[in-house]
C-alpha positions as CSV (number, residue, x, y, z in Angstrom):
1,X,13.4,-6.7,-13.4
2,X,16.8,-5.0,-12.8
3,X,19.6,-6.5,-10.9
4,X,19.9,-5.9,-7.2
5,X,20.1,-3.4,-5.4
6,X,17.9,-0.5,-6.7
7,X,18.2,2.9,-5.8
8,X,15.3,5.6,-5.2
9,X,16.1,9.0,-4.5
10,X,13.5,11.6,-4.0
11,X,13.9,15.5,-2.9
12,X,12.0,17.6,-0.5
13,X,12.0,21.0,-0.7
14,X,10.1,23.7,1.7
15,X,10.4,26.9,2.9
16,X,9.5,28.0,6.4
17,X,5.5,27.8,5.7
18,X,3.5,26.0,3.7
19,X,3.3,22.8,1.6
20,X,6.4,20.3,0.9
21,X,7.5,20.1,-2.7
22,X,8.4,16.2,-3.3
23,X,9.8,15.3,-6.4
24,X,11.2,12.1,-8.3
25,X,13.1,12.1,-11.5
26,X,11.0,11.7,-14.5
27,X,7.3,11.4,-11.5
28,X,4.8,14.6,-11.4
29,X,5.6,16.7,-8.2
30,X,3.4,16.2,-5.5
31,X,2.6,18.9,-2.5
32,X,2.6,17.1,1.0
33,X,2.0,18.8,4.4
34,X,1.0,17.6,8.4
35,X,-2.1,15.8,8.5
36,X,-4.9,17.5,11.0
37,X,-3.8,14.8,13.7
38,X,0.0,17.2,13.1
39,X,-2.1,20.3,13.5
40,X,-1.5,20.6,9.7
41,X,-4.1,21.5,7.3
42,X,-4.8,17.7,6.6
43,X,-6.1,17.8,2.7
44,X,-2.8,17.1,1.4
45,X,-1.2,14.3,1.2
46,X,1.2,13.7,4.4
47,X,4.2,11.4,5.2
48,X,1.6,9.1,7.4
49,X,-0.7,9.0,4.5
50,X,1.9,8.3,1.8
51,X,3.4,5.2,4.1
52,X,0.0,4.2,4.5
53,X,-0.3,4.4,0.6
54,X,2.7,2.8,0.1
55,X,1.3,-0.5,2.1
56,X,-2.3,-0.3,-0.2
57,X,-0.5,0.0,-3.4
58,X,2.8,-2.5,-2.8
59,X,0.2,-4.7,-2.2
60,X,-1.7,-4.3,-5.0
61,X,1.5,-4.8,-7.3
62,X,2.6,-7.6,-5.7
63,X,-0.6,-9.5,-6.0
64,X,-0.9,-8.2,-9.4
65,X,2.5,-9.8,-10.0
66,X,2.3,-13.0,-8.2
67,X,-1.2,-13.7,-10.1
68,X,-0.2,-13.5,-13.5
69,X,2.8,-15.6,-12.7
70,X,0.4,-17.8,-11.4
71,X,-1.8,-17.4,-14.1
72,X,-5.0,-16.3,-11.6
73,X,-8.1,-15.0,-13.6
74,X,-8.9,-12.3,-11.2
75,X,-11.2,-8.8,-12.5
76,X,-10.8,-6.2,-9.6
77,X,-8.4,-6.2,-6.2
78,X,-9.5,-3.1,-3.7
79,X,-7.0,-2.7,-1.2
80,X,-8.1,-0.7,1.8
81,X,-5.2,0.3,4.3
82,X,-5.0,1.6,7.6
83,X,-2.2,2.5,10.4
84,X,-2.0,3.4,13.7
85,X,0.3,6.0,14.9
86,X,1.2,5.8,18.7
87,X,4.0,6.6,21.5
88,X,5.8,4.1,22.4
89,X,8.9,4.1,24.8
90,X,8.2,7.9,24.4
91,X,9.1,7.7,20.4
92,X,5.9,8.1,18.1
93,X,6.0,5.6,15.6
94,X,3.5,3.6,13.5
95,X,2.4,0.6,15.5
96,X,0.4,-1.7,13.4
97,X,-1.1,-1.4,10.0
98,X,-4.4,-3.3,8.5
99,X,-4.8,-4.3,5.4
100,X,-8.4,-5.0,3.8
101,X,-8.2,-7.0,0.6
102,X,-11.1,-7.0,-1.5
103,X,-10.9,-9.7,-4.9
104,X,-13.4,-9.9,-7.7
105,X,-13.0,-13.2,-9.4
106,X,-14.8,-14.8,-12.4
107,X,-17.0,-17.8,-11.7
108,X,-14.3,-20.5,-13.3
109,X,-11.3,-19.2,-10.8
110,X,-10.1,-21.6,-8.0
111,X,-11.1,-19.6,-4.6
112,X,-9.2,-21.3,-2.6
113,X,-5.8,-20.4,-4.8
114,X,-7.1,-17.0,-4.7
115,X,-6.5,-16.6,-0.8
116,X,-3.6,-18.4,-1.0
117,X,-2.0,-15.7,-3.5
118,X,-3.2,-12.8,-1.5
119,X,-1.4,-14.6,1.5
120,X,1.2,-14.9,-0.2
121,X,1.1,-10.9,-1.4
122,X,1.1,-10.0,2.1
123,X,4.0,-12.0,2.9
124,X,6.2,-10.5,0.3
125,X,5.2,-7.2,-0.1
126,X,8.7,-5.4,-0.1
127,X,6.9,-2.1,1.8
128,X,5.3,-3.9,5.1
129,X,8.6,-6.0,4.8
130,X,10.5,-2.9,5.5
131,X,8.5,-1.7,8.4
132,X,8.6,-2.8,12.2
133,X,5.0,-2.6,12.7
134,X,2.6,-5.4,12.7
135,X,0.7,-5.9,9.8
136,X,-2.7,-7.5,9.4
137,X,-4.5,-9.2,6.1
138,X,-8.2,-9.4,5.9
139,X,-9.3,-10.6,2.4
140,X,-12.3,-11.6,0.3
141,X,-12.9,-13.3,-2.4
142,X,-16.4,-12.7,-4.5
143,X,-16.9,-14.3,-7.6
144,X,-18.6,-12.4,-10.0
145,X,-20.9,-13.7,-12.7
146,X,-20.2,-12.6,-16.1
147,X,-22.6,-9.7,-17.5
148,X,-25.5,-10.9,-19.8
């Protein structure tokens, strides 16, 4: 990892209609636009969604991280998230976001150490760190038994 502090820097370009041209130096452009709730078309991808998507996959790497310095066997993590946008104080604003962790785990990993290291991904995720809204955890662990 690189020293403290890291800089991202992203561009946004538009004209008066259509879709948002985001782009990152040396990351594939991507085309954002109002979700439906915005009256915008809603099959692009959208400020709300990418914070949302931000949550799901800083999770994801953290846990990835924090388990193989940990030295978890683990097979597959699904990370379902979800935010609520609402008025408050008359300033819309997302209000709370739920994250649904989903673990596959060989039979031989500790269960309990599992849970405790997606705790602890929640905890330190750098992206629900940096927002004011509540975040929630909901995990699962499943052990899976090897093919035959």
């Amino acid at each position: 990892m690189q020293q403290f502090p890291h800089h991202y820097t992203i561009s946004a370009t538009a004209s008066r209609e259509g879709d948002v041209a985001l782009d990152g130096n040396r990351l594939p452009q991507l085309a954002s636009a109002p979700p439906a709730e915005f009256d915008g078309p809603g099959d692009r991808w959208s400020p709300e969604t990418l914070v949302v998507a931000a949550v799901a996959d800083c999770f994801v790497l953290t846990f990835r991280a924090i388990a193989k310095l940990s030295r978890l066997s683990w097979t597959t993590l699904t990370c379902e998230a979800s935010g609520t946008v609402d008025r408050v104080d008359r300033v819309t604003q997302f209000t709370a976001f739920s994250v649904r962790a989903s673990l596959e785990v060989p039979e031989s990993t500790n269960e309990e150490q599992a849970k405790r290291l997606l705790a602890r991904a929640e905890q330190t995720c750098l992206i629900t760190n940096s927002l004011k809204a509540t975040c929630r955890l909901d995990t699962e662990v499943r052990v899976v038994q090897p093919a035959r």
